[in-house]
C-alpha positions in Angstrom: -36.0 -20.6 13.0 -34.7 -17.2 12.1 -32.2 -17.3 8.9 -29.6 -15.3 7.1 -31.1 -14.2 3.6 -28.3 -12.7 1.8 -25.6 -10.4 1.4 -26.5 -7.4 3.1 -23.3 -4.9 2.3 -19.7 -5.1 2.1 -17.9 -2.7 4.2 -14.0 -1.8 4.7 -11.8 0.5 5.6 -10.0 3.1 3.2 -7.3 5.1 3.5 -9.3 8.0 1.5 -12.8 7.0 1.0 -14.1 10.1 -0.8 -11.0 9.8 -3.8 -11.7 6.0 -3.9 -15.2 6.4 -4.1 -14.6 8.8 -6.8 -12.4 6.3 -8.8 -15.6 3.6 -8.4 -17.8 5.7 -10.1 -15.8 7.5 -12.4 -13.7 4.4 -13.7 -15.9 0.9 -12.7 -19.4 3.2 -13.7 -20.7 2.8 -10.4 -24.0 4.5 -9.5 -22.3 6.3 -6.1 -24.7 7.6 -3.2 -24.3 11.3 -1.5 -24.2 8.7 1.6 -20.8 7.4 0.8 -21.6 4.0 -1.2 -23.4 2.2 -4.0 -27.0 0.4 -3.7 -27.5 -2.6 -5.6 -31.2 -3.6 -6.1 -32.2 -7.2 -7.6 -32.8 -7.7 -11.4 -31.3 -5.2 -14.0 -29.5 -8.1 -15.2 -27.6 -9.2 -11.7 -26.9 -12.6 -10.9 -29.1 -14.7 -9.5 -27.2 -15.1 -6.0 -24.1 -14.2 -4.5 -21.2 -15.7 -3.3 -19.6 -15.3 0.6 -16.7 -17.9 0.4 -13.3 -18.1 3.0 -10.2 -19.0 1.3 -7.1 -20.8 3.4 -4.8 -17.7 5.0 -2.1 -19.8 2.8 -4.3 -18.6 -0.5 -2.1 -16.4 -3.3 -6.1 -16.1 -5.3 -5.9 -12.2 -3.5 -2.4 -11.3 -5.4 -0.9 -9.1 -5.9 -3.3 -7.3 -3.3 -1.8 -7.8 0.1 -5.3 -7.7 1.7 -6.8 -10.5 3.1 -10.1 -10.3 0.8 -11.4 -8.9 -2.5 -14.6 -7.6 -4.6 -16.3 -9.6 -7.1 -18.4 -7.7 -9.4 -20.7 -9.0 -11.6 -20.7 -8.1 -15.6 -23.0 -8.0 -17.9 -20.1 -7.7 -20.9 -16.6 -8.8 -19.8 -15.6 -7.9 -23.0 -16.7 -4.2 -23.6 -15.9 -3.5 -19.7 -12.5 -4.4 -20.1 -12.1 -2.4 -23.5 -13.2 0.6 -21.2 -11.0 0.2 -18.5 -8.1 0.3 -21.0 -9.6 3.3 -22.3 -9.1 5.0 -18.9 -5.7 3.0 -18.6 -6.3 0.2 -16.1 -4.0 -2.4 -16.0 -5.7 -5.7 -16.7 -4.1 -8.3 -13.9 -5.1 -11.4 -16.0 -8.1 -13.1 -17.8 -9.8 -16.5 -17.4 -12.6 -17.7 -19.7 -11.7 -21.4 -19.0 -14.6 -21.6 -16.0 -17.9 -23.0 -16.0 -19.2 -20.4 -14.1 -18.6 -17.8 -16.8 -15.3 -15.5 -17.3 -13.2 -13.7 -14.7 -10.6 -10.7 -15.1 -9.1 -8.9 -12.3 -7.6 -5.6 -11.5 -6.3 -3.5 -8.8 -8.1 -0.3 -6.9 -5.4 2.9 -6.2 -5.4 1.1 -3.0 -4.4 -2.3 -4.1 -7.6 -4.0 -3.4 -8.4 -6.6 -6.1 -11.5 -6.8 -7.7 -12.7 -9.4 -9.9 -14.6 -9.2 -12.4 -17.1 -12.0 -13.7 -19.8 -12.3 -16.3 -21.8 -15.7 -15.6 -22.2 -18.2 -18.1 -25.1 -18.0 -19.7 
């Protein structure tokens, strides 16, 4: 039987896509395309799967986006990332290094889409 394999992409709207693009790549480091998005290929360090998980509509894990989803990013240095993103003056949201699965931060896009950043446990 024919099967699902993965995550093939993640695609949304935005309200200026070339400016948020810009902010990707010029603030998260994100190797941006001339096509209008970023590939990610396997190894370099990524994790060894990814997660597609629904959350009840009741859920306050998206705040204080008002968005009914949000981007998880893999690290490979929570730590150092963070210390850049306050170099370029990104608010930090909040900080958990209590999971198993490794530590989490989160922050905001300029168009109040969370992302969340985790570096696995090792």
């Amino acid at each position: 039987m024919a099967r699902i394999t993965g995550l093939g992409g993640l695609f949304f709207k935005a309200k200026d896509p070339k400016a948020l693009l810009a902010w990707y790549r010029d603030v998260l480091g994100l190797a941006t395309q001339d096509w209008g998005g970023v590939q990610f290929n396997a190894g370099g360090g990524a994790p060894p799967f990814s997660v597609w998980s629904a959350f009840a509509d009741t859920t306050d894990y998206m705040k204080p986006s008002t968005k009914p989803f949000m981007f998880n990013f893999a690290v490979d240095d929570l730590d150092g990332f963070l210390a850049q993103l306050g170099a370029k003056d990104v608010e930090i949201l909040g900080r958990d290094d209590s999971d198993p699965n490794g530590g989490f931060a989160w922050i905001l896009d300029p168009e109040g889409n969370k992302i969340e950043l985790w570096q696995p446990a090792s």
